[in-house]
Each structure stands twice: as structure tokens, then as C-alpha cells.
C-alpha positions in Angstrom: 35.8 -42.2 -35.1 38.8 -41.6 -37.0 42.0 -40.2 -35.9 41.6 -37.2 -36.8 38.1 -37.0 -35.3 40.0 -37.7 -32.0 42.2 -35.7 -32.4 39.9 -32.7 -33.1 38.2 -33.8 -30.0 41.5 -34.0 -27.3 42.0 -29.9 -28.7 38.5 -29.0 -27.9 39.1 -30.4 -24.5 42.2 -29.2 -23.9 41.2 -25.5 -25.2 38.5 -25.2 -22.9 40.3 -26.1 -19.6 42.9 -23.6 -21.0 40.0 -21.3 -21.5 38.3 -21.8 -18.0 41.8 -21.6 -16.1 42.5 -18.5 -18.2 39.4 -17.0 -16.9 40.1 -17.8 -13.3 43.5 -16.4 -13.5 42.2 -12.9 -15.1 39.5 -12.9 -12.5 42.0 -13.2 -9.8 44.1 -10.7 -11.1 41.5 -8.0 -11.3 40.0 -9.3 -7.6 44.3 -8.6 -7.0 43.6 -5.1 -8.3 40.4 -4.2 -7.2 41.7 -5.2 -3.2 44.3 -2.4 -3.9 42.4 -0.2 -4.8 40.3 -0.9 -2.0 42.9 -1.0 0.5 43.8 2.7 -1.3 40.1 4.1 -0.4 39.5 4.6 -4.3 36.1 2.4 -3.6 35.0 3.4 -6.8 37.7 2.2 -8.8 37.6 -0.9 -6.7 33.8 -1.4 -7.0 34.6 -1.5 -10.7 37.4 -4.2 -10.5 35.5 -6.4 -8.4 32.3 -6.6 -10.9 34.9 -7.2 -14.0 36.2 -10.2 -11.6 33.0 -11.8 -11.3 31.9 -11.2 -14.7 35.8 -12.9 -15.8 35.6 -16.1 -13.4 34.2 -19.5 -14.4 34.7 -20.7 -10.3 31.6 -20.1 -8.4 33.9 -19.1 -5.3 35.9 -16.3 -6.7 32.4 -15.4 -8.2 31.2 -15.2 -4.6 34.0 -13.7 -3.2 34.2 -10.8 -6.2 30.7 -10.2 -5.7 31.1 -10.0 -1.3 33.9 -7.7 -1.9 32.0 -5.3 -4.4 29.1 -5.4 -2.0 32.1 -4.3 0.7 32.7 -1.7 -1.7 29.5 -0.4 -2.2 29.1 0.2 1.2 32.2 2.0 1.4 31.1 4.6 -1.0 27.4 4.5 0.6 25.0 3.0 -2.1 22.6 1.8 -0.2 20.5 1.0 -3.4 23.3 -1.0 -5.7 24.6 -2.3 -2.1 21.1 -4.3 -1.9 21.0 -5.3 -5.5 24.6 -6.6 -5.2 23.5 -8.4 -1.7 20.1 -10.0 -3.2 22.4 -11.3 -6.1 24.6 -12.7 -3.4 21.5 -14.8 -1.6 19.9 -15.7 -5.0 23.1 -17.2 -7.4 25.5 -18.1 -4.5 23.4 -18.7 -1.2 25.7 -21.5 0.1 28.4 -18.4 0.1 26.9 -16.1 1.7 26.6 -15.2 5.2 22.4 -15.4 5.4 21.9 -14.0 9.0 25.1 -10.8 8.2 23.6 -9.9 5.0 19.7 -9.8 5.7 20.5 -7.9 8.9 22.4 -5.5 6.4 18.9 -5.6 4.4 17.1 -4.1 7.3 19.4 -1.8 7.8 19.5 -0.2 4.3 16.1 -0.1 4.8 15.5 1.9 7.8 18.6 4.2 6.0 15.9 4.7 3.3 13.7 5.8 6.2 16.0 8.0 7.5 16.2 9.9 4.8 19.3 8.6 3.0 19.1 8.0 -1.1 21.4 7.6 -3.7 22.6 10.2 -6.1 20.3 9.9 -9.2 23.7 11.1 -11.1 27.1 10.4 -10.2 28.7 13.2 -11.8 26.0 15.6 -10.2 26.2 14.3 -6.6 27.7 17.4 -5.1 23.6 18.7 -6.0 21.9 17.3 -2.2 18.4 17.4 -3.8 19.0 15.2 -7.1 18.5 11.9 -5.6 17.4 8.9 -6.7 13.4 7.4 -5.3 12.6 6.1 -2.0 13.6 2.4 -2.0 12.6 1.5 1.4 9.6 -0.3 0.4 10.8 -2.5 -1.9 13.8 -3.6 0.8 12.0 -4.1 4.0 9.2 -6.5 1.7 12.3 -8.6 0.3 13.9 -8.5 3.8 10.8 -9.6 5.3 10.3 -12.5 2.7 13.5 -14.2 3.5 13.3 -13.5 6.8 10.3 -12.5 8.3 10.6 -13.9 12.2 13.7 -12.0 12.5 14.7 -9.8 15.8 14.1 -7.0 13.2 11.1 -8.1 11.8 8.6 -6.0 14.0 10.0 -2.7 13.5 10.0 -3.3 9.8 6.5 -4.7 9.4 5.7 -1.1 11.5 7.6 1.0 9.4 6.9 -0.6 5.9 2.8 -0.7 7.2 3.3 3.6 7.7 4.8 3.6 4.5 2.4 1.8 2.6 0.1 4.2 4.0 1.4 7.1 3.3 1.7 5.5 -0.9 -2.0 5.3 -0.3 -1.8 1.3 -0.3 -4.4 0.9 2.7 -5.1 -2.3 2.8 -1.6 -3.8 2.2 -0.8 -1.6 5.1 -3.6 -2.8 7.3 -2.6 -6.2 6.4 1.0 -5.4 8.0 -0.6 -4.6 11.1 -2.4 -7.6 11.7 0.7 -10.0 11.1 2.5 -7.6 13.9 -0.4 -8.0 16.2 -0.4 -11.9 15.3 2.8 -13.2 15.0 5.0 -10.6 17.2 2.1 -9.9 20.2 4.9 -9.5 22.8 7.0 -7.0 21.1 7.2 -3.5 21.7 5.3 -2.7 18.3 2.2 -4.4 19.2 0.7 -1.7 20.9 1.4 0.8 17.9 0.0 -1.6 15.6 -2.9 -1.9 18.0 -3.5 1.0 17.6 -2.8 2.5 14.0 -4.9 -0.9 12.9 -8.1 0.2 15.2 -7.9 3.9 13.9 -7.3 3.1 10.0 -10.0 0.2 10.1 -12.2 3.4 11.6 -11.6 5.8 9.4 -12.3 3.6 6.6 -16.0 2.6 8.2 -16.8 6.7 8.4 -15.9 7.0 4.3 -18.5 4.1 3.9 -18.7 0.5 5.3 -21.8 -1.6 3.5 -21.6 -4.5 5.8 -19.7 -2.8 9.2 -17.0 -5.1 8.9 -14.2 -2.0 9.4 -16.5 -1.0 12.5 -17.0 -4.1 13.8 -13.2 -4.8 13.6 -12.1 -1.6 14.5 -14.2 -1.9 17.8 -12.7 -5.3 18.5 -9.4 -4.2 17.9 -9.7 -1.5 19.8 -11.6 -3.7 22.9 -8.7 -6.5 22.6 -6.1 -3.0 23.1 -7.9 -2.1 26.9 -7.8 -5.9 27.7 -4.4 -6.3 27.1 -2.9 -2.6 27.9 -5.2 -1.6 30.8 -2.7 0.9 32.0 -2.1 2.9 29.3 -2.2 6.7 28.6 -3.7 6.2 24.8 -7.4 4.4 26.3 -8.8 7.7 27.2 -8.5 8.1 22.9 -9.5 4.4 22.6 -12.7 4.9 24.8 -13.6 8.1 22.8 -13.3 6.0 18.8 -15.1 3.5 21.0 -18.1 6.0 21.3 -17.6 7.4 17.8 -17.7 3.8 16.6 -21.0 2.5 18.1 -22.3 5.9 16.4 -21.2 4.8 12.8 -22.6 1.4 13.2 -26.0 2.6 14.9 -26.3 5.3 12.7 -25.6 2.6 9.6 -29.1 0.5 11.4 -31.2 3.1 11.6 -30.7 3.8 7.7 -31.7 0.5 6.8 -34.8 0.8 9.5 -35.6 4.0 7.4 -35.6 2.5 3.9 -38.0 -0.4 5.2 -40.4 2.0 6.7 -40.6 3.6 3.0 -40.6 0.5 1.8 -43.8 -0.2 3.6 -42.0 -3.3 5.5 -43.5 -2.2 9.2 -41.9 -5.8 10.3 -38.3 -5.7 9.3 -38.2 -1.6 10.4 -39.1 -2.9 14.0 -37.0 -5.5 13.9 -34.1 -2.8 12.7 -35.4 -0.3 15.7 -35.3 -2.8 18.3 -31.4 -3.9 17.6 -30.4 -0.3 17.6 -32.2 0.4 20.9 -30.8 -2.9 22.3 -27.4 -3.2 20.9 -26.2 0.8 21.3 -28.5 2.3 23.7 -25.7 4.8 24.9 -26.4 6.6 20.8 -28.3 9.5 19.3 -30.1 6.8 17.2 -31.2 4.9 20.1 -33.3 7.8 20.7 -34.6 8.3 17.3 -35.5 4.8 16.8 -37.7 4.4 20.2 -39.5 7.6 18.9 -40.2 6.1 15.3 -40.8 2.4 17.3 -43.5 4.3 18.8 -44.9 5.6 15.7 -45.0 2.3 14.4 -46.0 0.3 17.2 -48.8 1.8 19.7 -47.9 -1.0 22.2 -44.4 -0.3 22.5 -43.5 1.5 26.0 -40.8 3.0 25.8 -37.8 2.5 28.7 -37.2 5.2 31.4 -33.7 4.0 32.4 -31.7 6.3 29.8 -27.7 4.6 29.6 -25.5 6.6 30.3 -23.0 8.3 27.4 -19.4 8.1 26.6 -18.4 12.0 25.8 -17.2 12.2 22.2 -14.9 14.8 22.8 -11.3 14.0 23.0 -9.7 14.8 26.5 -6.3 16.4 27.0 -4.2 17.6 29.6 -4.4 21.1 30.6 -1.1 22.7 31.6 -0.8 26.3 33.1 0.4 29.0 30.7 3.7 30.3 31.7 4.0 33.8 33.8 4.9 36.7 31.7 8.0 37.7 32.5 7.2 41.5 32.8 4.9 44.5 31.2 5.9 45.4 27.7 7.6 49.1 27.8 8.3 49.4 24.4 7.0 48.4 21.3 8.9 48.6 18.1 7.3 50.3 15.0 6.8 53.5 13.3 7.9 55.8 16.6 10.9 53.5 17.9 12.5 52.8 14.5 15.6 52.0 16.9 14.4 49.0 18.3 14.0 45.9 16.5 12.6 43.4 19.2 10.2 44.5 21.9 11.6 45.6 25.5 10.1 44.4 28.8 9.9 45.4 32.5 11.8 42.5 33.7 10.6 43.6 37.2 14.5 43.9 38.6 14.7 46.4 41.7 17.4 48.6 42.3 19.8 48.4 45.1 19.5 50.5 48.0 21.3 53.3 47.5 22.1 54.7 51.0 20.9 58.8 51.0 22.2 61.1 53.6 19.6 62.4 56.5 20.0 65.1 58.5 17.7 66.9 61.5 15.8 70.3 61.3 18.6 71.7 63.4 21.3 70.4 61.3 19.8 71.9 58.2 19.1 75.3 59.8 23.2 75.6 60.8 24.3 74.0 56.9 21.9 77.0 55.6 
């Protein structure tokens, strides 16, 4: 290489360290600005300084500490939204400074803000309008919360929550699926029960809309059989007990179908064999009944049982409180005649006081006269 090749080569070096320290030192002065401002309560302003910071800096750590103060920022002037962007960035391009635990608890909370009912302007200039917001983000956050940390203390409550929201979206399964990793991985939390339960009643509705194989009703009744096994005491198994019922209705009903195509199919053998489960497996069913009367039909030896099991009522049972007294006739009742009054007026039943009246005898009144 010749001199002036080396030459060439010591600028280039030196230009670039000049280049990278220049960087650092513009970074730190708008981090010096954007803390003013911050320390001012013009969050917006400071917000602003703290992104050109990180976007100036070559160091990884004022990076990292630009980028926690914006996200500082952002909660200051209650982006929940940008706030979690700024936080994912945080975990993603500088994880080994950030604070894991502080800012996926933070996660969880923007997402049960979302819940709440909180949402970003759609348009800072028009965010004095309370109805132009931005969408419902809540999904989105509690499924990234829940991948980086999904055994956290706040894990339960989210899986609930996101599983209602999913829902709601029309996302079923996904929803269902939620439910199950409550009732597996969290079975001694408070949620289990609720997921119990919204997991035994959505697995049932979906088996009355149409279940080919009963797999919804066969795992809605074992949900629902594992829920009185592990909450005897509780105030929802009279509801349980009823699906219960309901249940072993869908799937005997969903039997005697298929006994009913192979009698027109002219297969006598399979139909019995159909008949005989129903009256063995659901006895306690309206199609237990109608398939000993078609097992008769089709087999002259078969007798019939006279013990008739007893049935679950289907009918939903709920307390019965006594209506309130009234507090008195209605006098007066405001319309065309008693334009005057605007709300009805009741006898409140309130006596008079005694009002002592003077008494006198015969005699008395014969001298007054």
C-alpha cells in the first residue's frame, strides 16, 4: 500500500470515530432537552426529543435509555397503544436493558386499560372529539404479553379476558383454546372456575348448532362433570346439572338419528345395536323411550324394562324473592283531567295526630244554648 493509500485510510478511521462520537454527543443533547421538557410536563414535546435521541445515537445505552424515557413519556400523556409499541421495541432490540418483569407487568396493564374502555385518539388534533378513537388493541397486547410471559401472576386473568374477547370477535375456537390452558396450567387460581364453566357452556352450544362425531358434547359433559367434582359447593351446579340434562338429550337424540337411517336403510342389526346404546347409555331421555318402542317393532323378543329412571328437570331453577309491598293506593293519576300533576300521587297510609275536640254533657249544652 502506498503512502497515500495509508493515508487515505488513517482519515477514514479517524472521520468515523469523529462521526460516531458526534452522534453520541447530539443524542445526549436532545436526551438533555427532551428531560426538560419532561421535567416541564410538555410530554409531548419531550416524547419527540427522546425518539430524535435514539434515532441520533450510535451507543446502544443511550439508545436504551432514549427509548425508556420516551416510553416514560408516553405514559405521561396516556398512549397506551404507542406506549406498548415503544415497550415491545424495548424487549426486542435492547432486552439486556430493560427491566423484563416492570415492563411486561406494564403490558398487562395496558391491556386490561384496553378493557376498560380506554383508546387512543385516532387524531391528535381532534382529541377534544371523546368518540373518534383509535380500534380496540387489547387483543393483540394480552397475546404478546402472554407469549413472553405466560406463567406470570397476571397470566390467568388475561387468558380469561382475552378468551371473552376472542369470543365476542367470533374467534371460537381460539377462545375455547384459552380456556383449556387456564383450566390446565392455572387449576388453583381463581379463574378456573369461570373458565370451567364458559368452556362447558361454549363446547355446548356448539354441539346443539351441529356435532357429527359428539366430541363438543362429550367434552362439554366432562367438563362440566370434572366442575361438580372439584367445586361441590357451588351456587352455579344447579345450572351445571340442568346442561347436564340438556346434554345427554343432544347426544341421545344424535343416536337415535343414526338408528333411524339404518332402519331405512334396511340394516335391522346396526338399528338395534343403535337402540340398545341409547336405552342403555341415557335412559333418563325422551329417546330412550322412543327407541324401546321402535326396539319393539324391530325385535318381537325384546321386553321392554318397567323400572323407568328417573329425570333431571330441564328447566332452569331460580330463586324466588317476594315482591316488595306497595307503599300505598294510587289517588291520583296524571293525564288528560290532572294536567297539574306530572308524577302519580299515592296514599302513603300516614295518620293524623289526635287532635283533641272539646266534649260537653246534655246539661251543659242545654245552659250554652
Amino acid at each position: 500500500m502506498t503512502n497515500c493509500g495509508k493515508l487515505t485510510l488513517v482519515a477514514l478511521l479517524f472521520s468515523g470515530a469523529f462521526a460516531l462520537f458526534a452522534g453520541d454527543r447530539e443524542a445526549t443533547e436532545l436526551y438533555r432537552e427532551g428531560r426538560q421538557e419532561y421535567e416541564s410536563q410538555n410530554y409531548r414535546d419531550a416524547s419527540k426529543k427522546f425518539a430524535e435521541a435514539e434515532l441520533y445515537a450510535d451507543s446502544a445505552v443511550i439508545k436504551s435509555n432514549a427509548l425508556r424515557a420516551r416510553i416514560a413519556a408516553l405514559r405521561m400523556r396516556k398512549l397506551p397503544y404507542q406506549e406498548f409499541e415503544a415497550i415491545e421495541r424495548m424487549l426486542t432490540d435492547y432486552p439486556e436493558y430493560a427491566d423484563f418483569v416492570e415492563m411486561v407487568n406494564r403490558e398487562y396493564e395496558l391491556g386490561k386499560m384496553y378493557v376498560d374502555g380506554v383508546r387512543e385518539p385516532a387524531f391528535w388534533g381532534l382529541r377534544w372529539i371523546p368518540w373518534l378513537v383509535g380500534d380496540d388493541k387489547s387483543i393483540e397486547i394480552y397475546r404478546k404479553a402472554l407469549e413472553r410471559a405466560p406463567f406470570s401472576p397476571n397470566a390467568p386473568a388475561a387468558r380469561l379476558r382475552l378468551a371473552y374477547l376472542l369470543d365476542q370477535t367470533g374467534d371460537v375456537k381460539a377462545s375455547l383454546d384459552e380456556l383449556r390452558r387456564i383450566i390446565k396450567e392455572f387449576p388453583d387460581s381463581s379463574q378456573c372456575k369461570w373458565a370451567y364453566l364458559a368452556l362447558g357452556n361454549g363446547l355446548f352450544e356448539l354441539s346443539r348448532r351441529g356435532d357429527g362425531d359428539a366430541r363438543y358434547a362429550r367434552e362439554s359433559y366432562d367438563i362440566f362433570r370434572e366442575f361438580q367434582s372439584k367445586f361441590p359447593d357451588a351456587p352455579e351446579n344447579d345450572y351445571v346439572q340442568t346442561i347436564l340434562a340438556k346434554s345427554r338429550d343432544i347426544q341421545s337424540e344424535r343416536l337415535l338419528d343414526i338408528a333411524e337411517f339404518y332402519v331405512k336403510s334396511g340394516r335391522k342389526e346396526a338399528a338395534e345395536r343403535y337402540f340398545a346404546q341409547v336405552i342403555k347409555e341415557f335412559p333418563d331421555t325422551k329417546s330412550a323411550e322412543e327407541s324401546e318402542k321402535k326396539l319393539v317393532e324391530l325385535d318381537k323378543n325384546f321386553v321392554p324394562d318397567d323400572f323407568v329412571a328417573s329425570k333431571d328437570s330441564r328447566l332452569q331453577r331460580y330463586r324466588a324473592y317476594q315482591l316488595p309491598e306497595e307503599s300505598g293506593k294510587l289517588l291520583i293519576v296524571p293525564g288528560r283531567n290532572n294536567r297539574k300533576y306530572l308524577l302519580p300521587i299515592y296514599d302513603l297510609g300516614i295518620k293524623p295526630k289526635n287532635v283533641p275536640v272539646e266534649t260537653a254533657t246534655p246539661e251543659e249544652s242545654k245552659v250554652k244554648q
